[in-house]
Every structure is written in C-alpha cells, then in structure tokens.
DSSP file (Angstrom, degrees, kcal/mol; ACC not computed):
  #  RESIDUE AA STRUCTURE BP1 BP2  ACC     N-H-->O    O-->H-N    N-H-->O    O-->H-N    TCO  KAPPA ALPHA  PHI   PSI    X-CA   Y-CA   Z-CA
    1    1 A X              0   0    0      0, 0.0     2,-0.3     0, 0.0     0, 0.0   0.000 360.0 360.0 360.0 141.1    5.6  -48.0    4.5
    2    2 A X     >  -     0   0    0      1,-0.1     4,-1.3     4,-0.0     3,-0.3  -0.713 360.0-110.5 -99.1 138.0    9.4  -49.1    5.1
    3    3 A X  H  > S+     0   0    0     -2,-0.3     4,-0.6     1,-0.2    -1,-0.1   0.367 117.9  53.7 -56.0   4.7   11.0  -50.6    2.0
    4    4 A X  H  > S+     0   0    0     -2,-0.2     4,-1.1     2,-0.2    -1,-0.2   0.891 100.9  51.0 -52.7 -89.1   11.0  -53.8    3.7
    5    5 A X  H  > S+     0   0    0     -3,-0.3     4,-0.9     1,-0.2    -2,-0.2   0.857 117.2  47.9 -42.2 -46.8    7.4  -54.0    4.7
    6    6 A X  H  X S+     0   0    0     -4,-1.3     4,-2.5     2,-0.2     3,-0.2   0.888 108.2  53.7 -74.0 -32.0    6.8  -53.2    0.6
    7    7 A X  H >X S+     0   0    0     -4,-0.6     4,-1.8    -5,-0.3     3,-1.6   0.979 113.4  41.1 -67.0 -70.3    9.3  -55.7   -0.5
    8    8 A X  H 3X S+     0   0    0     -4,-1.1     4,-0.7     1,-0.2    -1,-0.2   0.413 111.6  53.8  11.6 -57.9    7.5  -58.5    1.5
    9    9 A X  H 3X S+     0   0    0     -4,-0.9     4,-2.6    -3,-0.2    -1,-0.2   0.716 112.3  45.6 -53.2 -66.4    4.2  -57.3    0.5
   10   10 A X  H <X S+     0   0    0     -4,-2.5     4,-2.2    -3,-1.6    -2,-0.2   0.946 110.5  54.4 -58.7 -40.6    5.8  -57.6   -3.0
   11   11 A X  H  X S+     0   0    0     -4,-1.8     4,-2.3     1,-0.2    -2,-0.2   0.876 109.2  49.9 -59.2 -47.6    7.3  -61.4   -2.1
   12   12 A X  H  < S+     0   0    0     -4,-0.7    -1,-0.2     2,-0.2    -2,-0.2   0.870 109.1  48.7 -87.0 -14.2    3.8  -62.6   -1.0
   13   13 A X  H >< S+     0   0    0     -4,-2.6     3,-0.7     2,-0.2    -2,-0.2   0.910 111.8  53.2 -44.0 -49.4    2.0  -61.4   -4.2
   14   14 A X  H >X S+     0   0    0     -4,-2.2     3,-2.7     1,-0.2     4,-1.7   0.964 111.0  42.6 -45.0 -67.4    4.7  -63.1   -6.0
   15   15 A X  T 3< S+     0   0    0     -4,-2.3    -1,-0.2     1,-0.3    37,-0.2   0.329 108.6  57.6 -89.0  29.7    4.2  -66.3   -4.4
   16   16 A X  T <4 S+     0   0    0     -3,-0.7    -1,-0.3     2,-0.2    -2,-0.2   0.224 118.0  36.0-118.0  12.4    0.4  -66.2   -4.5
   17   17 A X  T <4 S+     0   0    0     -3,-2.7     2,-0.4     1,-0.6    -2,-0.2   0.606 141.7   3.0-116.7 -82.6    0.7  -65.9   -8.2
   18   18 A X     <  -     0   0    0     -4,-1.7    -1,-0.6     1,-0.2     4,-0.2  -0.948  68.4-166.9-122.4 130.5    3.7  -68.1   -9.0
   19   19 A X  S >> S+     0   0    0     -2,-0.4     4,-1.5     1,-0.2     3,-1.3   0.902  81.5  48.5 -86.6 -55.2    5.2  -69.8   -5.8
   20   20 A X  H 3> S+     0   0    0     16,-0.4     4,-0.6     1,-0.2    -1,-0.2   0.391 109.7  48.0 -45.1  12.2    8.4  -71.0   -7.1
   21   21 A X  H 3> S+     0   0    0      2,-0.2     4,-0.7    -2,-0.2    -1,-0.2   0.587 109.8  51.6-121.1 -29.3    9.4  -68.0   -8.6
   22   22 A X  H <> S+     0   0    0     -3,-1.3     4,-1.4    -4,-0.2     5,-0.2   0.862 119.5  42.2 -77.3 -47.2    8.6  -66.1   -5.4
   23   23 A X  H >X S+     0   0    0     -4,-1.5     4,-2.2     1,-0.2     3,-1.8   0.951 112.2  50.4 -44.4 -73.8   10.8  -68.9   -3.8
   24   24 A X  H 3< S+     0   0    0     -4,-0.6    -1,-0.2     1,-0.3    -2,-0.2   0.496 107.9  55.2 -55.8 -45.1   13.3  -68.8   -6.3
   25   25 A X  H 3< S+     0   0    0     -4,-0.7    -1,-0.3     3,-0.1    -2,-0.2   0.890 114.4  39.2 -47.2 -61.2   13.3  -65.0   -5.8
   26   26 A X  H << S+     0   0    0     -3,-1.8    -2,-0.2    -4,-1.4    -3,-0.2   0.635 135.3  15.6-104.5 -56.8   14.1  -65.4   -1.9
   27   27 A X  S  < S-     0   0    0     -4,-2.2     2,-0.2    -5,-0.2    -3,-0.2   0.909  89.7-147.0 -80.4 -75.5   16.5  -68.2   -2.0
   28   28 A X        -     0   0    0      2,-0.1     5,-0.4    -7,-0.0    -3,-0.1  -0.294  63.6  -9.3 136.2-150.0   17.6  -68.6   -5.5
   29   29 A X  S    S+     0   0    0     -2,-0.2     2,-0.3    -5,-0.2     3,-0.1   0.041  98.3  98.2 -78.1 156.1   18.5  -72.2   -7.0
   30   30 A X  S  > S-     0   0    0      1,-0.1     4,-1.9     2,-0.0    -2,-0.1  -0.906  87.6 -52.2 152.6 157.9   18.5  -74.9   -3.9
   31   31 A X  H  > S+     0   0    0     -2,-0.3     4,-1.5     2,-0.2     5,-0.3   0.935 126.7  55.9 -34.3 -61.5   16.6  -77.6   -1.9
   32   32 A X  H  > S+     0   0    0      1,-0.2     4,-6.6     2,-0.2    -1,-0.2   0.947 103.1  49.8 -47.7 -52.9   13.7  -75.2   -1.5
   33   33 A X  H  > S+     0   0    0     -5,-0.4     4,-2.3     1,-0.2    -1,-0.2   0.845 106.2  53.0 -55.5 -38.0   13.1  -74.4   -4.9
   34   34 A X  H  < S+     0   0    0     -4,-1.9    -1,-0.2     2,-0.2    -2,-0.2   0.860 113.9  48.0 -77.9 -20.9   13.0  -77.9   -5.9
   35   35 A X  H >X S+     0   0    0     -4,-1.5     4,-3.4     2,-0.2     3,-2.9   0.959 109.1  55.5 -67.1 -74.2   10.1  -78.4   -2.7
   36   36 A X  H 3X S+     0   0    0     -4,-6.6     4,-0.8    -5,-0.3   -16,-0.4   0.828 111.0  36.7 -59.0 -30.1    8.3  -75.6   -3.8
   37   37 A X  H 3< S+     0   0    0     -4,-2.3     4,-0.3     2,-0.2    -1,-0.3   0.443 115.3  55.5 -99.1  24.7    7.7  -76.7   -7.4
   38   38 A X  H <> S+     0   0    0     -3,-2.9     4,-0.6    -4,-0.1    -3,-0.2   0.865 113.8  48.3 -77.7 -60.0    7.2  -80.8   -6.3
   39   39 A X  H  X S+     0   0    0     -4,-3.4     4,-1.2     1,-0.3     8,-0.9   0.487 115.6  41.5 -86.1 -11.7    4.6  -79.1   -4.1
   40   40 A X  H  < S+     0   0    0     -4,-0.8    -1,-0.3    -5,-0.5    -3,-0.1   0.901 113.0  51.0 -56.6 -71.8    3.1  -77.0   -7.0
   41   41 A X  H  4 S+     0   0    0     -4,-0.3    -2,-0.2     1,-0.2     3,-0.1   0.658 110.8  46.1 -50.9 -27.0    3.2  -79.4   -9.1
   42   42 A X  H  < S-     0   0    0     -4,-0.6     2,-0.3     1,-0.4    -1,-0.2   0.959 139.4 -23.0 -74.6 -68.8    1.3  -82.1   -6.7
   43   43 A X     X  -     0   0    0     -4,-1.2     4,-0.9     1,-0.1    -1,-0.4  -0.980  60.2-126.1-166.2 130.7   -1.4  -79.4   -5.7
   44   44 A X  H  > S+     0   0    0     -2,-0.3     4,-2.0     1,-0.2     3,-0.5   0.899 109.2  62.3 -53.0 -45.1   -1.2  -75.3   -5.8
   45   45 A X  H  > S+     0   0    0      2,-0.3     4,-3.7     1,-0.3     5,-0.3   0.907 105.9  41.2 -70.5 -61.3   -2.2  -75.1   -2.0
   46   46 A X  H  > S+     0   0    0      1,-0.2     4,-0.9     2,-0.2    -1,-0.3   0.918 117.5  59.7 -20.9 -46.0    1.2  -77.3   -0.6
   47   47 A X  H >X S+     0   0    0     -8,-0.9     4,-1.9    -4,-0.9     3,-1.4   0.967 109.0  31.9 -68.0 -65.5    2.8  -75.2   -3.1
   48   48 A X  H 3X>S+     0   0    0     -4,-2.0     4,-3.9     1,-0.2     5,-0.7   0.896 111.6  59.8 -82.7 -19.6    2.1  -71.9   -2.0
   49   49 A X  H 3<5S+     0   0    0     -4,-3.7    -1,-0.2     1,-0.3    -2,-0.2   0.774 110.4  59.5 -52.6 -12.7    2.0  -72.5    2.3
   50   50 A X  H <<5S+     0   0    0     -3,-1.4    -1,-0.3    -4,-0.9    -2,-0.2   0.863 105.3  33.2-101.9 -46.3    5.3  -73.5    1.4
   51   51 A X  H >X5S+     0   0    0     -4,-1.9     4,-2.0     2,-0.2     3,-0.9   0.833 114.9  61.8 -88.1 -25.7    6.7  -70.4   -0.2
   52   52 A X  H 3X5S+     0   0    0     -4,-3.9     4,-1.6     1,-0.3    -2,-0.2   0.940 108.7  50.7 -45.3 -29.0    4.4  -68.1    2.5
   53   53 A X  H 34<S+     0   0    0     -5,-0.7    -1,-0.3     1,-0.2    -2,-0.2   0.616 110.9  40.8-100.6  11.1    6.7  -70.1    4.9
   54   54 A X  H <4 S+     0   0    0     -3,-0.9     3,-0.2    -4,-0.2    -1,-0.2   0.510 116.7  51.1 -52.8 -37.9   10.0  -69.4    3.3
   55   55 A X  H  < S+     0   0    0     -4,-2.0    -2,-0.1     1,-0.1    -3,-0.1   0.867 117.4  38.3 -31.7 -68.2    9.0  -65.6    2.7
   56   56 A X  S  < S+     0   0    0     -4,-1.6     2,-0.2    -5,-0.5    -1,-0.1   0.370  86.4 102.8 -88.3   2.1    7.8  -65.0    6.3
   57   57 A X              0   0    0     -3,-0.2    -3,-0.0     1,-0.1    -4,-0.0  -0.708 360.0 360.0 -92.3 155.2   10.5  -67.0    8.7
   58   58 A X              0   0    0     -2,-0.2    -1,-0.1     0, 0.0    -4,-0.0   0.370 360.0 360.0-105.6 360.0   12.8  -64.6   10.1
C-alpha cells in the first residue's frame, strides 16, 4: 500500500469517528471546518458526507 492510499485510509477513519477533526486535519481552520461541525452538530450523517467529500475530491 502507497503512503497515500494509507494516509486516506487513515483520513476516512478519522472522519467516521470525529468529522471535524478529520476536516480540520485536511484543511485546517476555514469555511469548511465551520460546515463540518454546523453539520455535526445538526445531525452526525450531514456531518460526516461532508468531511468524506472534502477527504475524497481531488
């Protein structure tokens, strides 16, 4: 596995556990972060589709 593919790997664990933090990780302080924990905060599900799709756009 290419350290890439394990860092990733690591990134969506992260954000299926804590999604801001995985965000937060990725981005770092910003517009996004503040998305990802409204949309946590609302309802986990928003929360985390939200940092999978910040994780995984290229």
């Amino acid at each position: 596995m290419s350290d890439l593919q394990t860092n990733t790997l690591l990134m969506v664990i992260i954000a299926i556990l804590i999604p801001p933090l995985a965000v937060f990780l990725k981005k770092g302080l910003g517009m996004a972060l503040i998305i990802s924990i409204i949309l946590t905060l609302l309802f986990y599900v928003p929360g985390l589709i939200h940092a999978l799709y910040v994780i995984l756009k290229t």
